[in-house]
N, C-alpha and C positions, 0 to 999 in steps of 0.2 A: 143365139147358140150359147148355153153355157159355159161359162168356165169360171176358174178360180181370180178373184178382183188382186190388180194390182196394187199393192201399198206401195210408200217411198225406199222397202227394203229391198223389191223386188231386181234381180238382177236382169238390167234393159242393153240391148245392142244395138245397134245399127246392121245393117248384113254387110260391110265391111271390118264388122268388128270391133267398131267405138264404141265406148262405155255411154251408156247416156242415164243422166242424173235428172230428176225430175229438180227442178227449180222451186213452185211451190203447192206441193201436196194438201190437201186440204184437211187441216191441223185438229178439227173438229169431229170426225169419223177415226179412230183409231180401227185397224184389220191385222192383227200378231202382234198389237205393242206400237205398229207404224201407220202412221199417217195414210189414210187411201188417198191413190192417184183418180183423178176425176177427168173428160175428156177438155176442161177448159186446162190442164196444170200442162206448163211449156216443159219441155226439157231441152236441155244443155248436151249435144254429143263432144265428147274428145277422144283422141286416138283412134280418127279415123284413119282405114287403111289406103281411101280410094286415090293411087297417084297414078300419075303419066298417065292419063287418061285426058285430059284436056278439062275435064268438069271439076268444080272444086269438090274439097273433102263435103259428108255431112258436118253442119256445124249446130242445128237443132231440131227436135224433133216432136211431134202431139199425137195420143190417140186422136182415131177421128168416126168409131166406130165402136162402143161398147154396151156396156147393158142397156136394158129396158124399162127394166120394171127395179131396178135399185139406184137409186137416188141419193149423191152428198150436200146437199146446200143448193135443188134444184137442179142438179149436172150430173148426166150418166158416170155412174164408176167404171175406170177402163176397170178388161178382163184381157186375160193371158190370150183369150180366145179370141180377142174383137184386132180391128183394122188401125196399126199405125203408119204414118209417115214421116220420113227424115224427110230435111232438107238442106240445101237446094240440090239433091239429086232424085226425090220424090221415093226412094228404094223403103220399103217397110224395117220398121223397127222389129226387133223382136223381145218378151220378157221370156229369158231361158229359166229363172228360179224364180219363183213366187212364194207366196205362202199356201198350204195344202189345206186349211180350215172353214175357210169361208168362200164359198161361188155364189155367183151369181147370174139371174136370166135377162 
């Protein structure tokens, strides 16, 4: 499915609400000035909300699911549209802002 590639400026969540910071984007593909996220780049969640629940917060999080046919160094580029997961609660991450210029299938 298409959709617009994630860079490192892309604004990423948790569905509790934690910011999550891609760690290391691959420095080599620039997409609006920033660094593309590719589904090997780990992220860092903070400010997770998930408490009194018994399960810990997310504390980091990977695509695991994006393009096809667009390639950074051998490794699909995530997309706003493809499948992430935090952990260790397994809940999907979300990118709410991305960049609008470049998609990808």
């Amino acid at each position: 499915m298409p959709g617009p590639i994630v860079n490192a400026a892309a604004v990423v969540m948790c569905s509790h609400a934690g910011i999550a910071t891609p760690l290391a984007p691959f420095p080599r593909v620039l997409v609006s000035g920033s660094a593309v996220v590719t589904l090997a780049t780990p992220y860092a969640v903070a400010g997770c909300a998930l408490t009194g629940t018994g399960s810990p917060p997310c504390a980091t999080g990977q695509w695991v699911v994006g393009a096809t046919r667009v390639l950074a160094g051998g490794t699909p580029v995530a997309l706003q549209t493809g499948t992430s997961i935090a952990m260790p609660t397994g809940s999907p991450m979300t990118a709410v802002a991305v960049q609008p210029r470049a998609s990808a299938t």
